[in-house]
C-alpha positions as CSV (number, residue, x, y, z in Angstrom):
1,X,-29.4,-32.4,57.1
2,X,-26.5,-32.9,59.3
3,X,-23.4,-30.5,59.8
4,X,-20.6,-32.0,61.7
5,X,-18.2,-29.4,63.1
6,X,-14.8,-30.4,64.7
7,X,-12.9,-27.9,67.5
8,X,-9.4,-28.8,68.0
9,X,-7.5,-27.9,71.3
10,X,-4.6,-25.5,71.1
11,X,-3.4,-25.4,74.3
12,X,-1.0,-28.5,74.7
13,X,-0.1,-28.3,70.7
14,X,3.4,-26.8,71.5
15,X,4.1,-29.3,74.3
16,X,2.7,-32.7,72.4
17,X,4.8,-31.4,69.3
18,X,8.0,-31.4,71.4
19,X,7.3,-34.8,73.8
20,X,6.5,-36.4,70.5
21,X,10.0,-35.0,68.4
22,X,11.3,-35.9,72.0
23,X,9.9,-39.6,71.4
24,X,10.7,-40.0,67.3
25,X,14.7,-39.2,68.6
26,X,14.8,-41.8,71.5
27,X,13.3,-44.3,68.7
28,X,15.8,-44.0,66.7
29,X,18.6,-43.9,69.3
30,X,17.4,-47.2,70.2
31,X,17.0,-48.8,66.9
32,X,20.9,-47.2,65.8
33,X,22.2,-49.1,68.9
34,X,20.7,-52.2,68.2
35,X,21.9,-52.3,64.7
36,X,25.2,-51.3,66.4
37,X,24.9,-54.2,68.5
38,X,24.1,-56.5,66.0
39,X,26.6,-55.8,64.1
40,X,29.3,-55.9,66.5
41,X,27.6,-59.9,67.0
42,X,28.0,-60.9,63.8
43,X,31.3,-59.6,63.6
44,X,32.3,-61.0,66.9
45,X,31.1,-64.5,65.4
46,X,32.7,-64.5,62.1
47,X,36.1,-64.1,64.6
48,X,35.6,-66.6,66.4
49,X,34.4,-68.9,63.9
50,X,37.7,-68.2,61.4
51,X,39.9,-68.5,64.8
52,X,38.7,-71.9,65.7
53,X,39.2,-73.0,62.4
54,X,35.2,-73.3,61.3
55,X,32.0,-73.4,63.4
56,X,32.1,-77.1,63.7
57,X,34.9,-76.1,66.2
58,X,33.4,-73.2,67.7
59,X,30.4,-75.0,68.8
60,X,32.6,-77.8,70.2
61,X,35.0,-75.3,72.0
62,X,32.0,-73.7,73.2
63,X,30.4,-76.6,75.1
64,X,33.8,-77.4,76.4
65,X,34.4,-74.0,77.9
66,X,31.0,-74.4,79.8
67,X,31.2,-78.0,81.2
68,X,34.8,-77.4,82.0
């Protein structure tokens, strides 16, 4: 019969633990600010889209501020 045994290291436990809260915070910093960035987007193209009188005439302003 076989007998598997498993040995864990210790040492680095206390250092992984922290490097990986470390990583699980930055994650989520990253993912707030891109739902804070998205958000600010959709908002920034609902303005321009009720400023110019519907998207029809966004779009149309849009290409007519790039070709000049």
């Amino acid at each position: 019969m076989k007998t598997n045994t498993r040995t864990d290291n210790v040492t680095g436990s206390i250092a992984n633990d922290s490097t990986n809260e470390i990583s699980k915070v930055a994650v989520s910093a990253i993912g707030i600010s891109a739902g804070v960035i998205g958000v600010w987007a959709v908002a920034c193209i609902i303005a321009g889209i009720s400023s110019s009188s519907g998207p029809v005439d966004l779009f149309t302003n849009l290409f007519k501020a790039i070709t000049g």
